[in-house]
KEROTOR-403595 format. One record per residue (C-alpha): y, z negated, x. Coordinates in steps of 0.1 Angstrom, whole numbers. Layout:
// KEROTOR-403595
     y     z     x
     Y     Z     X
...
END
This chain:
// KEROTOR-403595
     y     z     x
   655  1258  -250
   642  1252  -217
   646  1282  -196
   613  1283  -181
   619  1315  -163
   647  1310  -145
   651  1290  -112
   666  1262  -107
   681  1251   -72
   673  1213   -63
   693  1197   -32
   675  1164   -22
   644  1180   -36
   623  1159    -9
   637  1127   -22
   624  1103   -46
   637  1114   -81
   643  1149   -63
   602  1153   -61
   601  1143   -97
   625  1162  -114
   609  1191   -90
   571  1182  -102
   586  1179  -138
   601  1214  -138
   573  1229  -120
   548  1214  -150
   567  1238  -178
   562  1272  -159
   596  1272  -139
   608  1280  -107
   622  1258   -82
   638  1262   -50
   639  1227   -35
   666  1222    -4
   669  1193    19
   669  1178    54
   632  1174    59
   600  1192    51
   580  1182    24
   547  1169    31
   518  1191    28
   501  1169     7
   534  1170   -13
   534  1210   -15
   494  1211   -22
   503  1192   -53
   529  1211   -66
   511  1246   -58
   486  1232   -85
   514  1233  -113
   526  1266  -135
   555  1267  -116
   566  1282   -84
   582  1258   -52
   601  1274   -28
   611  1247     3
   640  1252    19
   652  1232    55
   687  1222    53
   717  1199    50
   742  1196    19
   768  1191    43
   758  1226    60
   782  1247    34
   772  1280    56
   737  1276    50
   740  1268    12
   758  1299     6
   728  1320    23
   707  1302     7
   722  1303   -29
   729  1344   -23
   690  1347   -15
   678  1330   -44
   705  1336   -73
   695  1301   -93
   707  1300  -132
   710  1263  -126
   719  1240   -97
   709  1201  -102
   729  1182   -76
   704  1154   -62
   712  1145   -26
   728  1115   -20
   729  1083     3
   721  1054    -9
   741  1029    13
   738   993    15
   762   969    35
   750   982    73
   748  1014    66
   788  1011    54
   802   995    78
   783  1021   104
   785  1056    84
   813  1056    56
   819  1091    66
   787  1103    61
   782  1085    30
   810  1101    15
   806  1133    32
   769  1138    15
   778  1121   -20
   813  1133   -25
   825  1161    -1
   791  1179     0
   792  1180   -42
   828  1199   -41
   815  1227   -15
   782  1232   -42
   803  1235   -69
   820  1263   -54
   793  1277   -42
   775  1281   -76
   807  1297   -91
   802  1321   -65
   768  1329   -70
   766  1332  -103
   749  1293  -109
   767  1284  -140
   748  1255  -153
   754  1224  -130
   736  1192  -134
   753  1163  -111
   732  1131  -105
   752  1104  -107
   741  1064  -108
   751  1034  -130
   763  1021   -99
   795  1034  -113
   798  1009  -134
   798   979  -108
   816   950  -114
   813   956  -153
   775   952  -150
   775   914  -143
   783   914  -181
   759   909  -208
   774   940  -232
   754   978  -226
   770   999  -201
   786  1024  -222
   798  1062  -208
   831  1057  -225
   840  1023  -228
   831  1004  -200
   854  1000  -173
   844  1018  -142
   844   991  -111
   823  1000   -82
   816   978   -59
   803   993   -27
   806  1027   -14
   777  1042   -30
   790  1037   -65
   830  1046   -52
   815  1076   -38
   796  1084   -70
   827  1079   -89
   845  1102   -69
   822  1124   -69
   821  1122  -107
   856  1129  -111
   860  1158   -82
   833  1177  -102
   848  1176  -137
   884  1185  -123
   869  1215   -97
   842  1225  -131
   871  1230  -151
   888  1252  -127
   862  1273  -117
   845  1281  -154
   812  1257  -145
   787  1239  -173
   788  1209  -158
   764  1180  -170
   768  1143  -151
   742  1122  -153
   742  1080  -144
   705  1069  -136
   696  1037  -139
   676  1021  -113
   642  1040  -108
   611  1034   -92
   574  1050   -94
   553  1077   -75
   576  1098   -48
   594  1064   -40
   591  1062     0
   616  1056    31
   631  1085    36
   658  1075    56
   684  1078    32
   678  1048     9
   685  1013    23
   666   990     1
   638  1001   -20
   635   993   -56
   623   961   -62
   592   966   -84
   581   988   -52
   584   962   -28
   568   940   -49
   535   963   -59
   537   969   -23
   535   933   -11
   507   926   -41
   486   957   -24
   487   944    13
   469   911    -2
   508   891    10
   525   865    -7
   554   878   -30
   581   856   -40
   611   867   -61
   645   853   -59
   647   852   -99
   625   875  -125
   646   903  -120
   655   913  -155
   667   951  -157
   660   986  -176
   639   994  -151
   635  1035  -151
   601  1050  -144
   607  1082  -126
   593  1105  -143
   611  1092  -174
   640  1099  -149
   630  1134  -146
   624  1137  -179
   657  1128  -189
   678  1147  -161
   658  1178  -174
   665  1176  -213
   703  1170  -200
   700  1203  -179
   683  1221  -209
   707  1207  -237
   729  1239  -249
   763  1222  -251
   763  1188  -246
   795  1168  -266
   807  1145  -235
   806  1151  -197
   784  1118  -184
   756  1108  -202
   736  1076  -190
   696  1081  -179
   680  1050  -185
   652  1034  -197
   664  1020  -233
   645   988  -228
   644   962  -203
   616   938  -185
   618   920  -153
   600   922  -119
   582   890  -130
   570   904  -155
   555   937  -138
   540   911  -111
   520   896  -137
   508   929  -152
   494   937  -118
   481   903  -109
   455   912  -141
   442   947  -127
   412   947  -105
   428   961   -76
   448   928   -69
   429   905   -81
   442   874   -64
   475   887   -61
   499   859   -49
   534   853   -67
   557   833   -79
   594   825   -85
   606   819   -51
   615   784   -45
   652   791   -29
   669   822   -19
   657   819    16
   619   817    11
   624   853   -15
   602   883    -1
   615   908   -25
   654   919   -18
   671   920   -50
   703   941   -33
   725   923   -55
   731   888   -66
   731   894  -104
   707   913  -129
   729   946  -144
   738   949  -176
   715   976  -194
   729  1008  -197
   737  1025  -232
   714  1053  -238
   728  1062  -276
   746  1094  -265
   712  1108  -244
   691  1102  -275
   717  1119  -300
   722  1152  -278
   694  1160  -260
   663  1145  -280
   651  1128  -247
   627  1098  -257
   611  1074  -229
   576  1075  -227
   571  1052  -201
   570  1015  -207
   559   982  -180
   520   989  -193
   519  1028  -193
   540  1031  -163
   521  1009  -140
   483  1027  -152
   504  1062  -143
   517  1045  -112
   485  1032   -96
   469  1062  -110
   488  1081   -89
   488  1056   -59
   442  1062   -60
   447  1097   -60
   442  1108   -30
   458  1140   -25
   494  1118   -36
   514  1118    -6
   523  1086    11
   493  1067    -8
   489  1049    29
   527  1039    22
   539  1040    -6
END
């Protein structure tokens, strides 16, 4: 049962998935107390103040152990969902591997300790596919148990380690921990936020379609693509599930369709009529960065479906009318730039 009533304790609350697990729990009645390193809009906190639920924003840094503990003895959360991360590509790593592992890895062990001592039992860890790595450039489903686990950059090592810290220092300290892989997400909330070095590529492209520019892909982009709220809908039915039968479940979409694809779709709504795309005609003449050279492998979703009775609602069609629903609205927060 979803525990409606209690609180729940979000770090990277201001981030992308973050502000829509946060908006998701808020819908059902709960409370949330949302903690990261910058404020949230107030178009973002006029929005959630319209929902059942209750937001509490909190100004800090996961890496700020001193503050956490003050803030986790103020608020006593049943539940902890463990969303702040940095998502590093290639400058960022060969300029800040210490913070990248520092936020991802070291600042996930000083939570976990923290909620054992303050009474947080229930832990949710967000995780990535990016775990998988190498094993993705496959054709075969990316399975929790039998896929090899071959990261390639230090996001996904990081993410691994992470994985495995939190299991080993769960056990030890008498946590429920839940890990959960996303797949690649994009939809409302997605923004700069300083933390993310290449947005998702649907984004860029809906972005490029908007500001009447011409878009050109470096291939169709063929992936699971995961809408966020699907996201959120899916980390949340993984923090509700009573007792879950393995540690790492994947979040994903179940279904795949490429960027191509999605640029059509929008080349046929009224806002972009005209819209400019195509296949681009080699790598160098591509608008849209890819951030890898290869489409991943979808990622098994059996195990989500069987234990928690998540379902994704969201497909190309549905996703994109809730998407630029929620990009006309104009109380949505970075509608100038999102």
């Amino acid at each position: 049962m979803p525990e409606a009533d209690g609180t729940t304790f979000v770090t990277g609350a201001c981030g992308f998935v973050g502000m829509a697990l946060a908006e998701h729990l808020l819908a059902r009645g709960a409370t949330v107390v949302g903690w990261d390193r910058a404020a949230p809009s107030a178009a973002a906190l006029r929005r959630l103040a319209a929902l059942p639920g209750r937001f509490v924003a909190l100004r800090g840094d996961v890496r700020d152990t001193d503050a956490l503990d003050a803030a986790l003895a103020a608020h006593r959360p049943a539940r902890l969902a463990l969303l702040a991360a940095v998502t590093a590509g290639p400058a960022r790593e060969r300029a800040e591997p210490e913070r990248i592992f520092a936020v991802n890895l070291v600042a996930v062990t000083g939570a976990l300790r923290l909620a054992a001592r303050h009474g947080a039992a229930r832990v949710l860890l967000a995780s990535s596919g990016a775990v998988y790595g190498h094993s993705g450039r496959g054709t075969e489903p990316l399975h929790e148990t039998r896929t090899p686990l071959r990261p390639e950059g230090l996001y996904g090592i990081s993410k691994l380690a992470a994985e495995s810290a939190a299991q080993r220092l769960a056990a030890l300290l008498g946590l429920d921990l839940r890990i959960g892989r996303l797949g690649t997400c994009f939809g409302p909330w997605e923004r700069d936020t300083g933390v993310r070095d290449t947005l998702s590529a649907p984004l860029q492209a809906l972005r490029g379609l908007r500001d009447g520019r011409p878009v050109r892909l470096p291939r169709p982009l063929r992936r699971d693509w995961l809408y966020v709220r699907d996201a959120a809908a899916a980390l949340a039915a993984l923090l509700d599930a009573e007792r879950p039968a393995q540690p790492v479940y994947n979040l994903a979409a179940g279904f795949a369709w490429s960027v191509a694809d999605w640029c059509a779709w929008l080349a046929a709504q009224p806002d972009f009529e005209g819209a400019d795309w195509a296949l681009a005609a080699d790598a160098g003449a591509a608008t849209v960065d890819a951030h890898a050279d290869y489409d991943r492998a979808p990622m098994d979703i059996g195990a989500l479906l069987r234990d928690t009775g998540f379902a994704p609602a969201y497909d190309l069609p549905r996703a994109g009318a809730d998407y630029l629903a929620w990009l006309r609205d104009r109380h949505a927060p970075e509608t100038a730039h999102a």
